[in-house]
Biopython code that builds the backbone (N, CA, C, O; Angstrom):
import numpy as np
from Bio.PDB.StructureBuilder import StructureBuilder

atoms = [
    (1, "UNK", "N", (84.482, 37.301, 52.966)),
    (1, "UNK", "CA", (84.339, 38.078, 54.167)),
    (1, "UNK", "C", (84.630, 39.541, 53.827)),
    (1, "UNK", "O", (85.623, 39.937, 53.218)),
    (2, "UNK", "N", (83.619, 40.296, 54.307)),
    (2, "UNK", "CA", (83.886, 41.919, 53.956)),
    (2, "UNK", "C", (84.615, 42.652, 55.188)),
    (2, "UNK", "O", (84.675, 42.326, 56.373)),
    (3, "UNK", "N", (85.170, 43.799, 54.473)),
    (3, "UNK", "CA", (86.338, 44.449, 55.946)),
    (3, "UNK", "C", (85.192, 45.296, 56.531)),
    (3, "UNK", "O", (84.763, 45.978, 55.601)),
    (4, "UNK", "N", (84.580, 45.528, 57.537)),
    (4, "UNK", "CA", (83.787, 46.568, 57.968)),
    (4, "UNK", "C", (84.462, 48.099, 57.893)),
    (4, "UNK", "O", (85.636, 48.468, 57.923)),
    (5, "UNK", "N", (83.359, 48.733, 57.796)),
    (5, "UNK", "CA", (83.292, 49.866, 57.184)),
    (5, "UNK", "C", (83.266, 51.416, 58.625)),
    (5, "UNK", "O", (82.312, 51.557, 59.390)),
    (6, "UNK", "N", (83.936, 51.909, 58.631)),
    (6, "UNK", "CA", (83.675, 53.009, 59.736)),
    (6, "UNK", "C", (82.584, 54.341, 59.095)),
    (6, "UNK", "O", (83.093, 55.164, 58.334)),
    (7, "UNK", "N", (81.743, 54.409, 59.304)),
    (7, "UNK", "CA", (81.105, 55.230, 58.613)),
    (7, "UNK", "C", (81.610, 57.267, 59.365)),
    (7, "UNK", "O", (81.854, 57.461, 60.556)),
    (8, "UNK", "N", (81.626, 58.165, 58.512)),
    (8, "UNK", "CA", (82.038, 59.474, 58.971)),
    (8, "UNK", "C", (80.717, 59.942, 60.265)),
    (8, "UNK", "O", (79.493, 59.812, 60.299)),
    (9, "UNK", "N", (81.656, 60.472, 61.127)),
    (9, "UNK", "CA", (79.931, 61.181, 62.366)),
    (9, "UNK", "C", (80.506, 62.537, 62.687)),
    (9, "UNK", "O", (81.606, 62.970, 62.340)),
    (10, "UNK", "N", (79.887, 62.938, 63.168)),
    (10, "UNK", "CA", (80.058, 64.592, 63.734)),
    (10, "UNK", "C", (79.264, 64.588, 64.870)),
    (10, "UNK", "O", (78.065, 64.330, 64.764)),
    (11, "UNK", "N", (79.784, 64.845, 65.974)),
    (11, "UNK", "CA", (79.449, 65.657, 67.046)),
    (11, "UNK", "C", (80.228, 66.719, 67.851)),
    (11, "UNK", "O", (81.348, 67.103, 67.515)),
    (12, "UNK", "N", (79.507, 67.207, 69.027)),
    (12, "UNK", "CA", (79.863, 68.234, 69.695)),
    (12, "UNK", "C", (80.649, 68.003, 70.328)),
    (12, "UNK", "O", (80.775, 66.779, 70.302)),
    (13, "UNK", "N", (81.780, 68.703, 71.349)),
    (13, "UNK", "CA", (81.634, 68.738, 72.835)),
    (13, "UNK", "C", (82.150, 70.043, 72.817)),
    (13, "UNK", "O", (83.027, 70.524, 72.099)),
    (14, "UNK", "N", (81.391, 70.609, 73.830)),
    (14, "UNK", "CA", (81.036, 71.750, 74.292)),
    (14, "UNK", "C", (80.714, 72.654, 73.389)),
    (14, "UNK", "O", (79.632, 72.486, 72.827)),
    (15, "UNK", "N", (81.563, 73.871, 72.995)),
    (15, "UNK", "CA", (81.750, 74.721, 72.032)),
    (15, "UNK", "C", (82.249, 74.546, 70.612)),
    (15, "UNK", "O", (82.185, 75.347, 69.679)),
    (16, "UNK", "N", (82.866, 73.067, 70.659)),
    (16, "UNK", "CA", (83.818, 72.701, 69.309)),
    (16, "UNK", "C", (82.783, 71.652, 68.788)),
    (16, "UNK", "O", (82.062, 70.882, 69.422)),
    (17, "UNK", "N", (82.941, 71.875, 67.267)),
    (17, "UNK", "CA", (81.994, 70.732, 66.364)),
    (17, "UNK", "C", (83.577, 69.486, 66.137)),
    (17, "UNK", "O", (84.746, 69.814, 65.935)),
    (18, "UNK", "N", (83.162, 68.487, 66.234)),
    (18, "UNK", "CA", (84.407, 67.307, 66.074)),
    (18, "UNK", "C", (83.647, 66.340, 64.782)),
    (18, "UNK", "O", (82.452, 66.073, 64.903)),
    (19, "UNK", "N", (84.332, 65.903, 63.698)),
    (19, "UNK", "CA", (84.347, 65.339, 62.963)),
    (19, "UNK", "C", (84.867, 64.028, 62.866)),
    (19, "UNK", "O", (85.991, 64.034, 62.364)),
    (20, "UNK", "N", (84.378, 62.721, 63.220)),
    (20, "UNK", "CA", (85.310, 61.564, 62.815)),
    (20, "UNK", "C", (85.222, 61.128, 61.944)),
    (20, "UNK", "O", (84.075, 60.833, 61.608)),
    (21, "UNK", "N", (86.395, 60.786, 60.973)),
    (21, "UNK", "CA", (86.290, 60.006, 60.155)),
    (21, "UNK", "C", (87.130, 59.170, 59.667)),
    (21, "UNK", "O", (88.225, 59.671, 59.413)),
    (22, "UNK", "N", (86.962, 57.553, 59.338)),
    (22, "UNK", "CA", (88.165, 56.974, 59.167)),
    (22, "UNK", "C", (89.856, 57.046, 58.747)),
    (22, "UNK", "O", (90.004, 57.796, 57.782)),
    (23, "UNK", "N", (90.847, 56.591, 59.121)),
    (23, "UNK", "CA", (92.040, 56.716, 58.889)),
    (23, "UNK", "C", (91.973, 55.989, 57.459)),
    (23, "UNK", "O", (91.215, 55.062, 57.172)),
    (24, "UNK", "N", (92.904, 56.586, 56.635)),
    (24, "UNK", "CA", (93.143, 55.361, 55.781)),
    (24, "UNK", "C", (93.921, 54.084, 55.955)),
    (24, "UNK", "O", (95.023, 54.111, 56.504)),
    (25, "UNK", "N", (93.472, 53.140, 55.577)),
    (25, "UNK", "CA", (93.868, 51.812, 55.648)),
    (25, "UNK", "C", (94.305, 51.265, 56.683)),
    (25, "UNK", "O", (95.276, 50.537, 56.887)),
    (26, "UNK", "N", (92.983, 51.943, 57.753)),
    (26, "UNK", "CA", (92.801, 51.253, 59.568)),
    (26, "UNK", "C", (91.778, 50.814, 58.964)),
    (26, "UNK", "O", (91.155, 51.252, 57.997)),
    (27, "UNK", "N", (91.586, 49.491, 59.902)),
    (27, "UNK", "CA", (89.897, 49.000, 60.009)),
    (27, "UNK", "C", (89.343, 49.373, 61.279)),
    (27, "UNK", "O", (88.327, 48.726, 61.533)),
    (28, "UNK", "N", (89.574, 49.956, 61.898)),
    (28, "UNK", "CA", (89.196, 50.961, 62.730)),
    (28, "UNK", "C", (89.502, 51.876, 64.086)),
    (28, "UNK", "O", (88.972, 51.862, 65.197)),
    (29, "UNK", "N", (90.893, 52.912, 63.364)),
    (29, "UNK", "CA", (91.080, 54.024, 64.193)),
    (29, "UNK", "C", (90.264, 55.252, 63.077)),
    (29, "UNK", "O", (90.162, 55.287, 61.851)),
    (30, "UNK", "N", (89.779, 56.177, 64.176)),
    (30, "UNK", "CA", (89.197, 57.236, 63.441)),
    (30, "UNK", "C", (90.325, 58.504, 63.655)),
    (30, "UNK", "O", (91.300, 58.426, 64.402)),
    (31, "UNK", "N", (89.998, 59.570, 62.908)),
    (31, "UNK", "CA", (90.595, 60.856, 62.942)),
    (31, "UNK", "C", (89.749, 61.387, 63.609)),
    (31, "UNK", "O", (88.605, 60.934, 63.579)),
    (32, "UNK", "N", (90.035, 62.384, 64.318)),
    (32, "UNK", "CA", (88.991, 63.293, 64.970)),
    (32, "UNK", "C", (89.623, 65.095, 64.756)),
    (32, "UNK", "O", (90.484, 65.710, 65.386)),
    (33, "UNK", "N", (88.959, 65.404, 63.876)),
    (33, "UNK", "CA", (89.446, 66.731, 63.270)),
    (33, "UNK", "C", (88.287, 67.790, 64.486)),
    (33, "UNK", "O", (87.272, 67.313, 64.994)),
    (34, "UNK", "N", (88.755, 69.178, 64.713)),
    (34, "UNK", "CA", (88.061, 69.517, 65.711)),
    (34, "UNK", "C", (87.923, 71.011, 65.147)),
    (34, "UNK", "O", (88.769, 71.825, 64.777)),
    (35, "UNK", "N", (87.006, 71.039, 65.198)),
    (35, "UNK", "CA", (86.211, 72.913, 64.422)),
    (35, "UNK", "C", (86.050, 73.935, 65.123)),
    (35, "UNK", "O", (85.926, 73.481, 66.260)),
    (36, "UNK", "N", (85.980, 74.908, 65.170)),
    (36, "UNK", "CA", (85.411, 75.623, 66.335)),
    (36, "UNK", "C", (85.393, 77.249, 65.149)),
    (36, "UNK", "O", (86.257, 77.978, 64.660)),
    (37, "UNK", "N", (83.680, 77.167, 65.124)),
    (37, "UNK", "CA", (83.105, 78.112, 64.084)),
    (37, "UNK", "C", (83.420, 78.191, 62.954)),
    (37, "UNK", "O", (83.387, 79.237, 62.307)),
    (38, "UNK", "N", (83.916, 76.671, 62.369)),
    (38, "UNK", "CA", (83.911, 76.695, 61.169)),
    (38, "UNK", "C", (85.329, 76.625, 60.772)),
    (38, "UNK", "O", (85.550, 76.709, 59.564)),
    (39, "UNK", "N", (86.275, 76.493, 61.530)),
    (39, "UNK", "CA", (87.608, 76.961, 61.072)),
    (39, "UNK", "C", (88.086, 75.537, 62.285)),
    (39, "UNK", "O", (87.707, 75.332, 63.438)),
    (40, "UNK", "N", (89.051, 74.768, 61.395)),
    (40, "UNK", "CA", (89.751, 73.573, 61.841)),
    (40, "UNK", "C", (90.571, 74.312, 62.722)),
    (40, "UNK", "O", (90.842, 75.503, 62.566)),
    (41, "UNK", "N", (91.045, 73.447, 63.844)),
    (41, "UNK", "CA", (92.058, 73.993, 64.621)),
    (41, "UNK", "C", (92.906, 72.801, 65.202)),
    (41, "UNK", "O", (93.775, 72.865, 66.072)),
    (42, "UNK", "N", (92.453, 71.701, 64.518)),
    (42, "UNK", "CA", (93.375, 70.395, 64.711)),
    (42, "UNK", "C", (92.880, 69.304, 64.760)),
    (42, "UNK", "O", (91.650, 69.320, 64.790)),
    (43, "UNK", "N", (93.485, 68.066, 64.786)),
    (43, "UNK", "CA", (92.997, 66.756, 64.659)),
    (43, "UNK", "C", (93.694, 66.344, 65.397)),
    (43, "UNK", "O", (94.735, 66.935, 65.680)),
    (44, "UNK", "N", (93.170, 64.630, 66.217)),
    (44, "UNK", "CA", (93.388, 63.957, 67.340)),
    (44, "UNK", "C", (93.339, 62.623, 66.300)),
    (44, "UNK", "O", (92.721, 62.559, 65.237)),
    (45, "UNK", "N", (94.074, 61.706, 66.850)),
    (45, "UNK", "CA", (93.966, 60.170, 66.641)),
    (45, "UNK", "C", (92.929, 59.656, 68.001)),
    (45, "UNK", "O", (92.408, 58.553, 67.829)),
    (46, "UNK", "N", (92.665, 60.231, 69.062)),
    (46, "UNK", "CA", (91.987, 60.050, 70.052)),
    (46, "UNK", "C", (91.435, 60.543, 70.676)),
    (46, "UNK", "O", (91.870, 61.455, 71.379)),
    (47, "UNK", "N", (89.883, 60.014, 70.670)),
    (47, "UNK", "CA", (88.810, 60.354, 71.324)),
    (47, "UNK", "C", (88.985, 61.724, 71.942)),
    (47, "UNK", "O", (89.507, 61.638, 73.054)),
    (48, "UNK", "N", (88.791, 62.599, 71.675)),
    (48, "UNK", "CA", (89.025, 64.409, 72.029)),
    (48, "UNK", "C", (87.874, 64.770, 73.524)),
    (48, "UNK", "O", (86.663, 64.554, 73.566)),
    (49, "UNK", "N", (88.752, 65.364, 74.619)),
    (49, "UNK", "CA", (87.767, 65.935, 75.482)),
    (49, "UNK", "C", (87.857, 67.428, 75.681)),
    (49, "UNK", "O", (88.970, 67.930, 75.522)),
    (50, "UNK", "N", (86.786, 68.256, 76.025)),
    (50, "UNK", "CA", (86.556, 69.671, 76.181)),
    (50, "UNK", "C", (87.888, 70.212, 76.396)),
    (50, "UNK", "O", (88.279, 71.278, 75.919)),
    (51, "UNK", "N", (88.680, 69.305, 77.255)),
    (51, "UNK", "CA", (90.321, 70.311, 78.067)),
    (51, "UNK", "C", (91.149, 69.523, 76.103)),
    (51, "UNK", "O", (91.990, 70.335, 75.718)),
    (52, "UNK", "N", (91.072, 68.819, 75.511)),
    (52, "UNK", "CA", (91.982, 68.931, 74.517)),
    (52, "UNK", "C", (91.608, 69.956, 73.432)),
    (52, "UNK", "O", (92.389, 70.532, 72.675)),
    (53, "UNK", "N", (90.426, 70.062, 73.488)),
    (53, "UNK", "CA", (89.986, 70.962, 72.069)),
    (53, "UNK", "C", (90.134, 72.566, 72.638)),
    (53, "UNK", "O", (89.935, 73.572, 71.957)),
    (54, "UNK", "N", (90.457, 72.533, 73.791)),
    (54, "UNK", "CA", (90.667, 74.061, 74.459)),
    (54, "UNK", "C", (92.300, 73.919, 74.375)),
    (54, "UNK", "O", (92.633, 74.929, 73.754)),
    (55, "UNK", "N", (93.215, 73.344, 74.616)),
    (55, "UNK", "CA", (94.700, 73.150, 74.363)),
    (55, "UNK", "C", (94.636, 73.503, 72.657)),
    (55, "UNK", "O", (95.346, 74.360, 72.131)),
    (56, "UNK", "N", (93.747, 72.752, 72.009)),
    (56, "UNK", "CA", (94.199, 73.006, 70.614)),
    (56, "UNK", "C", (93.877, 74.621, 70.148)),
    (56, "UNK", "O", (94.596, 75.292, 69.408)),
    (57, "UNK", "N", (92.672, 75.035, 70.750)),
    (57, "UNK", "CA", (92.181, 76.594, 70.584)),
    (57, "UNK", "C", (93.436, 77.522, 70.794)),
    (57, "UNK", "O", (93.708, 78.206, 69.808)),
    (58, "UNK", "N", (94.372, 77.697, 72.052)),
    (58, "UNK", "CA", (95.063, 78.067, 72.647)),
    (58, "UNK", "C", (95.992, 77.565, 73.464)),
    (58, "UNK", "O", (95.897, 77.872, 74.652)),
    (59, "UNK", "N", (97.253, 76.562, 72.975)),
    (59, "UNK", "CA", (98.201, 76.000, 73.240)),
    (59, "UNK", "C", (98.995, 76.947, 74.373)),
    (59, "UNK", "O", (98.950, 78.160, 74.163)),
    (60, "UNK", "N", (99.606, 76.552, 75.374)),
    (60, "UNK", "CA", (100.324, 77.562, 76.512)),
    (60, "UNK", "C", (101.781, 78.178, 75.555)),
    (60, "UNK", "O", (102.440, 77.793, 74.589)),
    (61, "UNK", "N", (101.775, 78.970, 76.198)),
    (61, "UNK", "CA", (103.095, 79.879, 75.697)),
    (61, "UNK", "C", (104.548, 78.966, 75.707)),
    (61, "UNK", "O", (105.008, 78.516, 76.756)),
    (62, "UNK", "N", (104.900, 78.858, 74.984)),
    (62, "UNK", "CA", (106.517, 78.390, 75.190)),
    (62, "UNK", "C", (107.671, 79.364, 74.631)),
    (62, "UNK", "O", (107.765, 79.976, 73.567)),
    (63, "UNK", "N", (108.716, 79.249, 76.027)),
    (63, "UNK", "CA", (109.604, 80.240, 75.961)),
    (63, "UNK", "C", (110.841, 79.842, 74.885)),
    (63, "UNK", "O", (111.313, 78.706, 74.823)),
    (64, "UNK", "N", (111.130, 80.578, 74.338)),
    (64, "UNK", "CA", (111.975, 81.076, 73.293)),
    (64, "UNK", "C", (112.911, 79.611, 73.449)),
    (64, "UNK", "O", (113.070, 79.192, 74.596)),
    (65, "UNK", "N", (113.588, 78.763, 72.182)),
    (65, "UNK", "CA", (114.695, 77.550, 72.908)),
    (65, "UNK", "C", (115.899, 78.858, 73.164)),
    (65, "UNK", "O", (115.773, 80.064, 72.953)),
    (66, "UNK", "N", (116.797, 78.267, 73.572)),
    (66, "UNK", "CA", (118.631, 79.079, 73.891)),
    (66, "UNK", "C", (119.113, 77.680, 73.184)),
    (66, "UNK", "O", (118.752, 76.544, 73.492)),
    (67, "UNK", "N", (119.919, 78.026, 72.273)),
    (67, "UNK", "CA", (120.780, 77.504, 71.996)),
    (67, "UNK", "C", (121.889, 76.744, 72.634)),
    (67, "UNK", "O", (122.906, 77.283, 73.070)),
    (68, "UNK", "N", (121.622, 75.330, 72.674)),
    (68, "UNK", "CA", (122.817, 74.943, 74.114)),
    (68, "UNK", "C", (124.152, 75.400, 73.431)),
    (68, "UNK", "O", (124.760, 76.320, 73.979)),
    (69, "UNK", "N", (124.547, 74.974, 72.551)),
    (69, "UNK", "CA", (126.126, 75.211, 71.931)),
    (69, "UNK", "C", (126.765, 76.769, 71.750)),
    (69, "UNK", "O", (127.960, 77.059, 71.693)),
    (70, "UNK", "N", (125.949, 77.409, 71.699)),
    (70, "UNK", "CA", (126.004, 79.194, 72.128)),
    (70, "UNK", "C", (125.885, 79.756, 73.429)),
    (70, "UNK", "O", (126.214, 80.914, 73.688)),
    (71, "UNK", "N", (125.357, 78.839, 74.361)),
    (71, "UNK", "CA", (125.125, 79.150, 76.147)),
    (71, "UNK", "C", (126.284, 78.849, 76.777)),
    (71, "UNK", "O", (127.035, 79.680, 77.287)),
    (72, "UNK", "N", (126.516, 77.144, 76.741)),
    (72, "UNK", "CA", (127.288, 76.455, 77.656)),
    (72, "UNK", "C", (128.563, 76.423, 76.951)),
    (72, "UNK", "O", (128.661, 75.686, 75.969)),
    (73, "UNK", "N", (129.545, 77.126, 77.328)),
    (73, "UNK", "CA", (130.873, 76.208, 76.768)),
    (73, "UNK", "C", (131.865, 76.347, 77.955)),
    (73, "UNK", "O", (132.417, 77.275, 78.546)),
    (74, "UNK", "N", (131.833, 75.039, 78.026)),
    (74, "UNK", "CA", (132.680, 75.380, 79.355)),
    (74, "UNK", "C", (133.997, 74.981, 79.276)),
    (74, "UNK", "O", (134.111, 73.940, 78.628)),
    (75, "UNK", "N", (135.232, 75.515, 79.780)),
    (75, "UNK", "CA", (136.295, 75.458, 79.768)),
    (75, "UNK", "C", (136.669, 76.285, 78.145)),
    (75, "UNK", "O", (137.550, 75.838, 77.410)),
    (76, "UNK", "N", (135.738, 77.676, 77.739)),
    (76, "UNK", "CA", (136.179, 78.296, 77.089)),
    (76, "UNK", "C", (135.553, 79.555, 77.261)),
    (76, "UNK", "O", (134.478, 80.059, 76.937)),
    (77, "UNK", "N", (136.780, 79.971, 78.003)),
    (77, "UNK", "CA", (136.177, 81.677, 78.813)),
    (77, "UNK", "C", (136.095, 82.691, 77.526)),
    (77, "UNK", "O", (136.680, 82.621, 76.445)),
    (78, "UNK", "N", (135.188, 83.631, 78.011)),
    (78, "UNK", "CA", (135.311, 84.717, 76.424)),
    (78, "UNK", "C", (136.468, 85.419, 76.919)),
    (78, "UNK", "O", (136.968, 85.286, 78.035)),
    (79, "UNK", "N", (136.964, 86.407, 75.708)),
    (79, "UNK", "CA", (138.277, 86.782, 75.408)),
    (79, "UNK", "C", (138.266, 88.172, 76.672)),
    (79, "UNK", "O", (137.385, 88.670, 77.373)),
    (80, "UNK", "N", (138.962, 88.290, 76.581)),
    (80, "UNK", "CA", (139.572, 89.556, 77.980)),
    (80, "UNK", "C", (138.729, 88.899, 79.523)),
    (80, "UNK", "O", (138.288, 89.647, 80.396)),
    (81, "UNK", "N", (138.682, 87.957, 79.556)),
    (81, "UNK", "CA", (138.427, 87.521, 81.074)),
    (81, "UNK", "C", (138.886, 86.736, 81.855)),
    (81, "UNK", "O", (139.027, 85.543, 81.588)),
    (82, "UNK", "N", (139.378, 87.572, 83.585)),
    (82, "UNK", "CA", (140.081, 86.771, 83.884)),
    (82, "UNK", "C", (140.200, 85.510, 84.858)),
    (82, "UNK", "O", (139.247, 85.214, 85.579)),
    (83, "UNK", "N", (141.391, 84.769, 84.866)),
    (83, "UNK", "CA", (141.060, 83.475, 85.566)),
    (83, "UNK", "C", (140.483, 83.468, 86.577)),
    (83, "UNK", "O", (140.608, 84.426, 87.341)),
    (84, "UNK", "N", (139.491, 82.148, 86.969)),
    (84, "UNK", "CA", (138.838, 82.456, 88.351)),
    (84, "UNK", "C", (139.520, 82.084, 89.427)),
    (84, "UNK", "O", (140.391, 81.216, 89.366)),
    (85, "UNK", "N", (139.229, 82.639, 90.409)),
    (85, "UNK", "CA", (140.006, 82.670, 91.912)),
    (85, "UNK", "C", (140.638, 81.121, 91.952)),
    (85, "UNK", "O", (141.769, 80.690, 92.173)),
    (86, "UNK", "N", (139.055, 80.348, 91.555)),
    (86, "UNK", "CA", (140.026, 78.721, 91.993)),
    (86, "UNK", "C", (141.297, 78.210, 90.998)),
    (86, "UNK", "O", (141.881, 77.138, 91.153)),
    (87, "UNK", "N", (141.564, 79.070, 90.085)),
    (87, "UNK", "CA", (142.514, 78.061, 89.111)),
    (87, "UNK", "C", (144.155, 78.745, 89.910)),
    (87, "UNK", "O", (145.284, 78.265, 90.003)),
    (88, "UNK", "N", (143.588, 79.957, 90.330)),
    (88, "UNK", "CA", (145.055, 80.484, 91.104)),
    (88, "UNK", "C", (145.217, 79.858, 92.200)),
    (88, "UNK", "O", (146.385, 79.958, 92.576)),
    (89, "UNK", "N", (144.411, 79.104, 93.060)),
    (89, "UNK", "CA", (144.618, 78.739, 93.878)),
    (89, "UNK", "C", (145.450, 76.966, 93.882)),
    (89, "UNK", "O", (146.480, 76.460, 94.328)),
    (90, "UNK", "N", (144.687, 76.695, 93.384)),
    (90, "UNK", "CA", (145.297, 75.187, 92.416)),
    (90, "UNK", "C", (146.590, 75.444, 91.933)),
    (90, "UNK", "O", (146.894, 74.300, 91.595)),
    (91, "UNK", "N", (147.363, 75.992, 91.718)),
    (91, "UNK", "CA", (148.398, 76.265, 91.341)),
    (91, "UNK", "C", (149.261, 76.645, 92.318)),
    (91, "UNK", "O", (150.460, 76.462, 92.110)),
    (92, "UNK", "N", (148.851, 77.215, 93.507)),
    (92, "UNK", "CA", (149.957, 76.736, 94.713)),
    (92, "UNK", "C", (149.561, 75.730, 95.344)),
    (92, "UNK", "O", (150.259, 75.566, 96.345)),
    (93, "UNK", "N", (148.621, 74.834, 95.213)),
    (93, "UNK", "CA", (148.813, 73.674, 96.190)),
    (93, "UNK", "C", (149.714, 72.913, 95.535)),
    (93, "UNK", "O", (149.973, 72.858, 94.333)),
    (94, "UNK", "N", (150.194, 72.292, 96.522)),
    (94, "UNK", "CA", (151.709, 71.145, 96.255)),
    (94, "UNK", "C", (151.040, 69.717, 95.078)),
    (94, "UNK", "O", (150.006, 69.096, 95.322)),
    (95, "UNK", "N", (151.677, 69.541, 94.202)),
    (95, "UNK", "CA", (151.587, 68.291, 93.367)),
    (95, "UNK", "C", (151.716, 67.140, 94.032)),
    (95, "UNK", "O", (152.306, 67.079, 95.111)),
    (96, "UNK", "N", (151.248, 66.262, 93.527)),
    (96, "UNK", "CA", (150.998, 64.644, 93.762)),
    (96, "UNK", "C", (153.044, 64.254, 94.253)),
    (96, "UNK", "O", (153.530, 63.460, 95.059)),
    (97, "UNK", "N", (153.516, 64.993, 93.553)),
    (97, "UNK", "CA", (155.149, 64.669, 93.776)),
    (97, "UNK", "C", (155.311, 64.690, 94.569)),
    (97, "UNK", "O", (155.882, 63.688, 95.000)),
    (98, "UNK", "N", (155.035, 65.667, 95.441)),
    (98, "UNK", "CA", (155.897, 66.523, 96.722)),
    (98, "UNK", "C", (155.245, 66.082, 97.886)),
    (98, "UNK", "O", (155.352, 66.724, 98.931)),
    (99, "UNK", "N", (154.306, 64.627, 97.781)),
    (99, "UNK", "CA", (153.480, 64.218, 99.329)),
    (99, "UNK", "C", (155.031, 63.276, 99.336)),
    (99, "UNK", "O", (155.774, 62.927, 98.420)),
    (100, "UNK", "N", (155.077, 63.098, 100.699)),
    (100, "UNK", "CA", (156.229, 62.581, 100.696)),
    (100, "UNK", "C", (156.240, 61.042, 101.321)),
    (100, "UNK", "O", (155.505, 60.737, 102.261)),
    (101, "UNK", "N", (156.958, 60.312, 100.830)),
    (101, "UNK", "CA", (156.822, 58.812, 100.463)),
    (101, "UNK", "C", (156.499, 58.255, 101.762)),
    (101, "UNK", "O", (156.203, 57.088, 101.502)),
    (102, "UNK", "N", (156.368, 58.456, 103.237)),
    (102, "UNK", "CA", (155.989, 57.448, 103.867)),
    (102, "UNK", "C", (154.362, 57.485, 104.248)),
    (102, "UNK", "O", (153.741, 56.907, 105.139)),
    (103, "UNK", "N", (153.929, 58.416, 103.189)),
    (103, "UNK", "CA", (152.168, 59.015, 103.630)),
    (103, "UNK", "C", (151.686, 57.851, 102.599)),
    (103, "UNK", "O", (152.134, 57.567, 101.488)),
    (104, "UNK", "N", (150.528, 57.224, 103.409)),
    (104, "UNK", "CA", (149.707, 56.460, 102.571)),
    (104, "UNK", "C", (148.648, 57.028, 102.281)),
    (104, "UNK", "O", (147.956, 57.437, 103.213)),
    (105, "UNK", "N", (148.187, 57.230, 100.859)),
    (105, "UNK", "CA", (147.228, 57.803, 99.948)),
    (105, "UNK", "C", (146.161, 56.846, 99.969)),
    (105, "UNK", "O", (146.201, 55.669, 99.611)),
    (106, "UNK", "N", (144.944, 57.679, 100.562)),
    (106, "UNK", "CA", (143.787, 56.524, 100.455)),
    (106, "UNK", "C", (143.502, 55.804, 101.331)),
    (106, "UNK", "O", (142.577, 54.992, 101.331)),
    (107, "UNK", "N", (144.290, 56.027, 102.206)),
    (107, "UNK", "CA", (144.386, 54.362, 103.465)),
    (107, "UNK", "C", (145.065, 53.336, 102.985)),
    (107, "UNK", "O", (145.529, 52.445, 103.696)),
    (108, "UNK", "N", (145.180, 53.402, 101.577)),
    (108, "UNK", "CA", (146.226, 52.039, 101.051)),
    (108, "UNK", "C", (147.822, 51.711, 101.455)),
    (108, "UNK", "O", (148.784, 52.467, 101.586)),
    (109, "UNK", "N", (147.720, 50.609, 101.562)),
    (109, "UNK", "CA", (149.304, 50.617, 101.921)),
    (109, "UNK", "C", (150.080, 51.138, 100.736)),
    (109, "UNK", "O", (149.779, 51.248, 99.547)),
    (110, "UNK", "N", (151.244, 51.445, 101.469)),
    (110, "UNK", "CA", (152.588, 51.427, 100.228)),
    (110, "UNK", "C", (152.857, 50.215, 100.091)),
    (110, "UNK", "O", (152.861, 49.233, 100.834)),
    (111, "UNK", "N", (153.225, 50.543, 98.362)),
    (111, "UNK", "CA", (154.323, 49.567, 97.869)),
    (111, "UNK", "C", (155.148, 48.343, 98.658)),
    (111, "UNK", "O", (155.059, 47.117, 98.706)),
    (112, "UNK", "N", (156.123, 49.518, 99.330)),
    (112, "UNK", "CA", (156.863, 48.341, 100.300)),
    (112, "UNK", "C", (155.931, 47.344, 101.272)),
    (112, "UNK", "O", (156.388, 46.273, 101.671)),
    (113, "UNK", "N", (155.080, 47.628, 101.488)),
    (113, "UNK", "CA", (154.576, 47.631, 102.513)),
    (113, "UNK", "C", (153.729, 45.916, 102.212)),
    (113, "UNK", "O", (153.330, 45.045, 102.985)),
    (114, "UNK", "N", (153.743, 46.041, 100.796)),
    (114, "UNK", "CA", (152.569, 44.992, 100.707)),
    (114, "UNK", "C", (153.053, 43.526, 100.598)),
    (114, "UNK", "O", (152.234, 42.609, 100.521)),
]
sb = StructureBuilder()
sb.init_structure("model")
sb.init_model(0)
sb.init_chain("A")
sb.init_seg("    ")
for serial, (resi, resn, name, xyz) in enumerate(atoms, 1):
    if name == "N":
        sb.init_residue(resn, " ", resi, " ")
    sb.init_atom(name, np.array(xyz, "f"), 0.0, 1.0, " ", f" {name:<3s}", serial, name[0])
structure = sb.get_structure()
């Protein structure tokens, strides 16, 4: 039994010349390399339409990455800046100590209670 054979084709769509020609050692996915005046501008594993070979001509702009580990650090203020309003404020409200023992936290009963 013989493996069938993909033979190489070339056609158009639209403005771009497209080239298929077998993958190596598929029995049959093709490459689809895509031209436009003579000068490659990319290849597809799949079937290529007018809006992909125009993405490959002129891909959209992408903005610059930011560095997450240089952006975000949080809970490490830069040097000469000062605390924010809420951490002064947190610091006079009364501690977990000072609610005083017959207040039930949560709706839960107290201790004694149970």
């Amino acid at each position: 039994m013989s493996i069938p054979v993909i033979e190489r084709t070339r056609f158009a769509v639209g403005k771009y010349e497209v080239i298929a020609k077998p993958i190596p050692h598929s029995a049959h996915m093709l490459l689809y390399s895509v031209f436009l005046k003579g000068t490659r501008i990319g290849a597809m594993a799949s079937f290529p339409t007018e809006s992909d070979c125009r993405f490959l001509e002129k891909p959209p702009v992408v903005p610059p990455l930011k560095i997450y580990q240089l952006t975000n650090r949080p809970g490490r203020p830069k040097k000469g800046s000062k605390p924010p309003a809420q951490a002064v404020e947190r610091s006079l409200a009364p501690s977990r100590s000072e609610i005083p023992s017959d207040v039930s936290l949560d709706g839960m009963p107290r201790i004694e209670d149970r």
